[in-house]
C-alpha positions as CSV (number, residue, x, y, z in Angstrom):
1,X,114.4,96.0,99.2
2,X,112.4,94.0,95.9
3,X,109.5,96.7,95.8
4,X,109.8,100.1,94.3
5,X,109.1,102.9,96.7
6,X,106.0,104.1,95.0
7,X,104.5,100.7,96.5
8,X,106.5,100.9,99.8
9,X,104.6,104.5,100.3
10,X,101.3,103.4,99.0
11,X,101.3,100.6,101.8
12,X,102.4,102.6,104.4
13,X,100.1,105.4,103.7
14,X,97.1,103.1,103.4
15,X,98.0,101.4,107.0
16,X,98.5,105.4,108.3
17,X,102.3,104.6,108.5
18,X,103.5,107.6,106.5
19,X,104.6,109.4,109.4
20,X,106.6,107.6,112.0
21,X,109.4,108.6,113.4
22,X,112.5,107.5,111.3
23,X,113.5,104.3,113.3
24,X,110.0,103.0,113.2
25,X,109.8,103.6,109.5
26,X,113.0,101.8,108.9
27,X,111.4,99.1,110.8
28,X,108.2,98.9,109.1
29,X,110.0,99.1,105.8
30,X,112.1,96.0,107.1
31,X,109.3,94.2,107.7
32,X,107.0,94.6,104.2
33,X,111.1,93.8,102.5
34,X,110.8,90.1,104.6
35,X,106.8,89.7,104.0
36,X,107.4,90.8,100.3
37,X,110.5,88.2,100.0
38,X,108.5,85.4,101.4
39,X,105.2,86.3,98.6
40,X,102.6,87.2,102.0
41,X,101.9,90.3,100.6
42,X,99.8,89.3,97.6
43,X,97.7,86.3,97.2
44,X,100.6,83.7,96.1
45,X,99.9,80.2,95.2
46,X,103.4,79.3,96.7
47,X,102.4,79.7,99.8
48,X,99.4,77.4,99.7
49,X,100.6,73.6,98.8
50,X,98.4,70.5,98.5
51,X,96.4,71.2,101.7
52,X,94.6,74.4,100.3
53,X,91.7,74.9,102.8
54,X,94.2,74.3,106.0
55,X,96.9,76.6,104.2
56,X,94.7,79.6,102.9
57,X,93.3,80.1,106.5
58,X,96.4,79.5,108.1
59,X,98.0,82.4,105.0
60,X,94.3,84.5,106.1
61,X,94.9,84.5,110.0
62,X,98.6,85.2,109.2
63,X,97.7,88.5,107.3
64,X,95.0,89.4,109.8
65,X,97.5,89.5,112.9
66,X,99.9,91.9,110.6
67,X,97.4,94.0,109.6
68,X,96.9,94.4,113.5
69,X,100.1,95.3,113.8
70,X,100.2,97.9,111.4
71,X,97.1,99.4,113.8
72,X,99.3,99.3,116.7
73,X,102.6,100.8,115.3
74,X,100.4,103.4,114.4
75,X,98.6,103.6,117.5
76,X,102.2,103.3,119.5
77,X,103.2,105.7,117.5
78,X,100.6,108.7,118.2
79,X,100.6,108.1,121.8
80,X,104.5,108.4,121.7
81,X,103.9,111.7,119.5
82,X,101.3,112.9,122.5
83,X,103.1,112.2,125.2
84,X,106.2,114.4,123.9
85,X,103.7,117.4,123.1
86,X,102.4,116.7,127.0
87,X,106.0,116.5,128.3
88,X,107.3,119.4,126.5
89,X,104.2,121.7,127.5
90,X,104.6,120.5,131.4
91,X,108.4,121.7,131.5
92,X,107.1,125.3,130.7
């Protein structure tokens, strides 16, 4: 993984990703490693070649639908984390 986990924890805590479950944060982590290896996690000029308009809103919409994502791991994940409170207290 290129980032330092100081960084890996600020993004995750800033999304509400700090407490998943252990498969889903091995997932998320995966994910920021492949976004952070292509430069989509920080304004890169790499990304953007000669047709900058067309490129930066393609690179915007891009990071928009991931940081939708993040809302719904997060989301997935407190439902999940309900419906095994709910489950456990019906079985008593």
């Amino acid at each position: 993984m290129m980032f330092n986990s100081n960084h890996i924890e600020g993004i995750l805590q800033d999304r509400g990703l700090s407490n998943l479950n252990d498969e889903s944060l091995w997932q998320v982590k995966t994910i920021l490693s492949e976004l952070n290896d292509e430069q989509l996690l920080i304004n890169s000029k790499k990304t953007i070649s000669s047709d900058y308009v067309k490129d930066k809103a393609t690179a915007t919409f891009l990071r928009a639908i991931v940081e939708q994502n993040w809302i719904m791991i997060t989301q997935n994940d407190q439902i999940l984390k309900e419906l095994k409170i709910q489950n456990r207290v019906a079985k008593k």
